[in-house]
C-alpha positions in Angstrom: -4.3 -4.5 -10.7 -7.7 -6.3 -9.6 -10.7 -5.1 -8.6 -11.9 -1.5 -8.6 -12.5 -0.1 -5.2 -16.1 2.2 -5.2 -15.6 5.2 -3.7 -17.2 8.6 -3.4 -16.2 11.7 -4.4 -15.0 13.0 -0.8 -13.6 9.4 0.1 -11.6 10.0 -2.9 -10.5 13.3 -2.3 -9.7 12.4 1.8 -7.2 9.5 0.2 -5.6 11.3 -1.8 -4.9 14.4 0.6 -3.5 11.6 3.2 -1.4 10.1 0.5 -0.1 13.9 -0.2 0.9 14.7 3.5 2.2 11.2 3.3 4.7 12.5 0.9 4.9 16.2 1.5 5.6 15.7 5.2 5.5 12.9 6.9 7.9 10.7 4.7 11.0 13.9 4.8 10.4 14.5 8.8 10.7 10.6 9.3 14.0 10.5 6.3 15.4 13.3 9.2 14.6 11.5 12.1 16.5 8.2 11.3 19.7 10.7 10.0 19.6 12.0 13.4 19.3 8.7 14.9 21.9 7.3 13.2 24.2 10.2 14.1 24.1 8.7 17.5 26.5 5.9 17.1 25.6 1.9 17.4 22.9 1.5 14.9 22.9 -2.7 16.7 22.0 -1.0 20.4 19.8 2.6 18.7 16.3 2.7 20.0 15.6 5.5 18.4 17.0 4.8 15.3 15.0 1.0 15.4 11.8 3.0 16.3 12.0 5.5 13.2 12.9 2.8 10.8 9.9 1.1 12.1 8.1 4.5 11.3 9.3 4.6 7.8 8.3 1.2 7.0 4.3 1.8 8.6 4.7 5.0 6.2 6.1 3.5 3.1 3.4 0.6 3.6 0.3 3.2 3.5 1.7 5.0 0.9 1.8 2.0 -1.2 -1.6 1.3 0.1 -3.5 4.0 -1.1 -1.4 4.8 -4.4 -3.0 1.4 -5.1 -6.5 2.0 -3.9 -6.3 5.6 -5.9 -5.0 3.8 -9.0 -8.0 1.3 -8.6 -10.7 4.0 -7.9 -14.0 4.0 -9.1 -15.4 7.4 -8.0 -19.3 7.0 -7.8 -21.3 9.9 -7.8 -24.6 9.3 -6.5 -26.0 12.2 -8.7 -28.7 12.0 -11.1 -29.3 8.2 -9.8 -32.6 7.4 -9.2 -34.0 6.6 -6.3 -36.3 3.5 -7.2 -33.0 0.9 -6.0 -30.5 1.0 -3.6 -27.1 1.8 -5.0 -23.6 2.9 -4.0 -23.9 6.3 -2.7 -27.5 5.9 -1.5 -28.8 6.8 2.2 -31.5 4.2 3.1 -33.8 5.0 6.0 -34.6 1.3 7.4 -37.2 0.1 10.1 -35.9 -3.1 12.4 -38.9 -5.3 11.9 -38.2 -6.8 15.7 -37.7 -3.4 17.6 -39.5 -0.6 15.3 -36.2 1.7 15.7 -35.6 3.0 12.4 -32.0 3.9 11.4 -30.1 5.7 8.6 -27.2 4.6 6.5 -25.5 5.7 3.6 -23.5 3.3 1.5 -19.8 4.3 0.9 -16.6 3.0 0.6 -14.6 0.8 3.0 -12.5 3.9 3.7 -15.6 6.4 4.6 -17.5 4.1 6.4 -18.1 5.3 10.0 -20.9 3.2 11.9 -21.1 5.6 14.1 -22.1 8.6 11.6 -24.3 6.5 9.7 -21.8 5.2 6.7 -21.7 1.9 6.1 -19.1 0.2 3.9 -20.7 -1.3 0.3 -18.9 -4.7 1.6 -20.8 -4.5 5.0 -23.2 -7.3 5.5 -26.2 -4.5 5.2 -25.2 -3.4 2.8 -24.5 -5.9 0.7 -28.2 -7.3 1.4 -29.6 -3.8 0.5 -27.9 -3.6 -2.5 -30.9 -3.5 -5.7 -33.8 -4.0 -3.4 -36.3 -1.5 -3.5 -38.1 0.8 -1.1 -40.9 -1.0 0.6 -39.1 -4.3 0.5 -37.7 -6.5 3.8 -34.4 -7.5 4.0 -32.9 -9.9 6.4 -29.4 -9.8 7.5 -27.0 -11.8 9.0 -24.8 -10.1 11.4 -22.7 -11.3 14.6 -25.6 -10.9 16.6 -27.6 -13.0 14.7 -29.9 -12.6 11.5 -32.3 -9.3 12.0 -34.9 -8.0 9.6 -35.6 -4.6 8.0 -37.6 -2.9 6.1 -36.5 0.1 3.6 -38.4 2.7 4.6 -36.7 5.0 1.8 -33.6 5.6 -0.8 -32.4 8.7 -1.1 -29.3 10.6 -2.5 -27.6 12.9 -0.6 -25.6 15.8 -1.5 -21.7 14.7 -0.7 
């Protein structure tokens, strides 16, 4: 085992509920597929067996993924935190310093994060540069497009 892996409380829960239909379901249906393949003759010439072995091994690989992500978890719960730094778990309200567009992100896990509903992953360029800075401070980035600068606008925590 290595590093922990920060996570939220939800993040944590939505892992392991895909690990559990992993196991529950998707792991006996594909088990019955390749017996029902394999009842089919030629294993050498057997598409369909071929195809649900391939299945199996996509399953068995995720399942091994996340038992080790779970087994390394760090649930973070942004309660009670204050809001003077930016920290796992925090929303951030930034201003681009170039455009004036202010935009919103909370700082989760590389699981939860989904750019387009405002979650940014904790190893995420911005988010690595926000990481400790306080409200009022400028940040500049370095993203694909190039380096852009922001300014926190405000930290906050967020009910999960």
């Amino acid at each position: 085992m290595s590093d922990r892996v920060p996570m939220t409380p939800k993040g944590h829960a939505m892992l392991e509920a895909e690990l559990k239909q992993l196991k529950k379901l998707d792991r006996p249906k594909i088990v019955h597929e390749i017996e029902i393949a394999r009842a089919h003759g030629d294993l050498k010439e057997n598409a369909e067996y071929h195809a649900a072995k391939d299945r199996q091994g996509h399953i068995e690989g995720r399942i091994a993924l996340l038992d080790d992500k779970l087994a390394r978890a760090q649930i973070i719960d942004g309660k009670g935190q204050g809001t003077d730094r930016v920290s796992f778990g925090a929303t951030v309200v930034l201003s681009d310093v170039d455009s004036g567009d202010e935009v919103t992100y909370r700082i989760v896990g590389e699981d939860e994060a989904d750019v387009g509903q405002g979650m940014i992953s904790i190893t995420s360029p911005i988010a690595r540069a926000l990481m400790g800075k306080e409200a009022d401070a400028s940040v500049r980035v370095r993203v694909p497009k190039g380096t852009r600068e922001f300014e926190i606008l405000a930290i906050r925590f967020d009910p999960t």
